[in-house]
C-alpha positions as CSV (number, residue, x, y, z in Angstrom):
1,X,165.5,38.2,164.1
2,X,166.2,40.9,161.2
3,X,166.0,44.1,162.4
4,X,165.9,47.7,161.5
5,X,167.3,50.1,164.1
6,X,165.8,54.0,163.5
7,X,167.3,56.9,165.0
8,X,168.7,60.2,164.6
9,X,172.0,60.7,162.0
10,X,173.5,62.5,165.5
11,X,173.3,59.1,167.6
12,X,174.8,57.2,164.6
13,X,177.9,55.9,167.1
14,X,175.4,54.7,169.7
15,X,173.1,53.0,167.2
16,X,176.1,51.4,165.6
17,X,177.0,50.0,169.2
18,X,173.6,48.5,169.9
19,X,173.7,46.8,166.5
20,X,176.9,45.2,167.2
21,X,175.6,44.0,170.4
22,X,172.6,42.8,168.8
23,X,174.7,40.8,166.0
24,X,176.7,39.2,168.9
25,X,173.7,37.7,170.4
26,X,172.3,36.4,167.2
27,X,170.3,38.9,165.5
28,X,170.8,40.2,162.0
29,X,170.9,44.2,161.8
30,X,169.4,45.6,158.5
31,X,170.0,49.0,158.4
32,X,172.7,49.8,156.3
33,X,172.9,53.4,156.6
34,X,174.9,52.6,159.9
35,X,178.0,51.3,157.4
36,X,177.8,55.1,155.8
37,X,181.0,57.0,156.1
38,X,179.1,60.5,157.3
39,X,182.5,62.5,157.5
40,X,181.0,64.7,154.3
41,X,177.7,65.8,156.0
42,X,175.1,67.8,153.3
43,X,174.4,71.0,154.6
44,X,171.3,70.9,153.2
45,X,169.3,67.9,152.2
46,X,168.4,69.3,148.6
47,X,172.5,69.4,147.8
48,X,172.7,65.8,146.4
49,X,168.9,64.8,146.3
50,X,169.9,61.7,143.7
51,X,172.0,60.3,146.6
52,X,169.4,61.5,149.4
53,X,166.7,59.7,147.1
54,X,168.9,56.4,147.0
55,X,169.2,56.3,150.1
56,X,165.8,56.8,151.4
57,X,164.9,54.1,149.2
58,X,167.5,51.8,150.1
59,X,166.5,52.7,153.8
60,X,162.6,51.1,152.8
61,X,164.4,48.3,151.3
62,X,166.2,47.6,154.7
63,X,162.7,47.7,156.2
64,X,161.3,46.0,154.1
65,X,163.2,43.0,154.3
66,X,163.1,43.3,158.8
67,X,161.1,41.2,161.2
68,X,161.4,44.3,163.7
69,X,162.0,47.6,164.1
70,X,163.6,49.5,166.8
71,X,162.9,53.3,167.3
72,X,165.6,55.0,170.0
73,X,165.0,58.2,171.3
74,X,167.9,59.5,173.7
75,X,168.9,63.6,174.3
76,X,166.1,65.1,172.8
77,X,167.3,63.8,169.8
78,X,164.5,64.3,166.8
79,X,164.6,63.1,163.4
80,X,162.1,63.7,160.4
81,X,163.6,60.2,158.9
82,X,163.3,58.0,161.9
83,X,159.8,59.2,162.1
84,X,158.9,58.3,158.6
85,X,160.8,55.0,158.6
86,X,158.2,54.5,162.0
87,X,155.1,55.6,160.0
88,X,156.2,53.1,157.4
89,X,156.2,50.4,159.1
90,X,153.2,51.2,161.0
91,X,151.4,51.8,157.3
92,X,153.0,47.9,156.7
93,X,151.6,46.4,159.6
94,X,148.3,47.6,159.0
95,X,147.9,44.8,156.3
96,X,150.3,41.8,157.1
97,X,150.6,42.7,161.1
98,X,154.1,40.6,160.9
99,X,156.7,43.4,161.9
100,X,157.2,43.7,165.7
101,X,158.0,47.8,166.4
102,X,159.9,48.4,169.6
103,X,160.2,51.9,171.1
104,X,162.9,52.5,173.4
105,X,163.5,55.8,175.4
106,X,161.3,58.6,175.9
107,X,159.1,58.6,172.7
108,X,157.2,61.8,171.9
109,X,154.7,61.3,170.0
110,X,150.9,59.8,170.7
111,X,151.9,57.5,167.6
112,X,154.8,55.8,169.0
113,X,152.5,54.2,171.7
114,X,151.5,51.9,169.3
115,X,154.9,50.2,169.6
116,X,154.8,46.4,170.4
117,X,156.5,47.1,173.4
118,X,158.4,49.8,174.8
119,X,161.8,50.0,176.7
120,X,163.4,52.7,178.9
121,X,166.9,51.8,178.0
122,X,169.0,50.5,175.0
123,X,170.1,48.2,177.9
124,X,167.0,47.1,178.7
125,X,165.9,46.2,175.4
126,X,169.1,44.2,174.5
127,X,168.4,42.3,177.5
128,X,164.7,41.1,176.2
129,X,166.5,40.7,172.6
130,X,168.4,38.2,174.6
131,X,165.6,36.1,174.6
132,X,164.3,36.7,171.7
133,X,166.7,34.2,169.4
């Protein structure tokens, strides 16, 4: 399955960890903001908005061209993007209904119940991608 994994820029170590574990068991990872070298953070998004603008686009690209999504909320750990790239897809499936969204931690929001199904764990939810070859 192609899949987009959406999470906070802080998480980026874990999220690059559950997409490796993903590839190994078959799947194809398609968010490639995880291959970013973030060693010069922006200190404010506005600093570079031609590069922020590429890469928000380049982030609905990735989506774009992904069976799934995967949401991960872990530590309190908020993000404006994650939440768009979720809204997105969400706006998507409202006319073709062919993207599976799966939410896994604790979501906060009334809009991420509309997940296709929803997982406790990062564990967890590479377990069921197990089966899902």
């Amino acid at each position: 399955m192609k899949i987009y994994l959406a999470d906070s820029l802080k998480n980026v170590e874990n999220t690059r960890k559950v997409a490796a574990a993903l590839t190994e068991i078959g799947h194809e990872v398609t968010s490639t903001w995880l291959n970013y070298d973030y060693s010069m953070q922006l200190t404010d998004p506005c600093d570079n908005f031609p590069l922020c603008e590429k890469l928000a686009e380049q982030n609905l690209r990735d989506i774009n061209n992904s069976e799934a999504l995967a949401i991960f909320f872990f530590d309190g750990m908020k993000s404006a993007g994650k939440n768009i790239e979720f809204g997105y897809t969400l706006a998507i499936n409202q006319f073709t209904r062919q993207m599976k969204i799966f939410v896994v931690g604790e979501w906060n929001s009334v809009f991420h119940s509309l997940g296709y199904a929803h997982f406790k764990t990062s564990e967890v939810f590479l377990e069921y991608m197990k089966t899902k070859i």
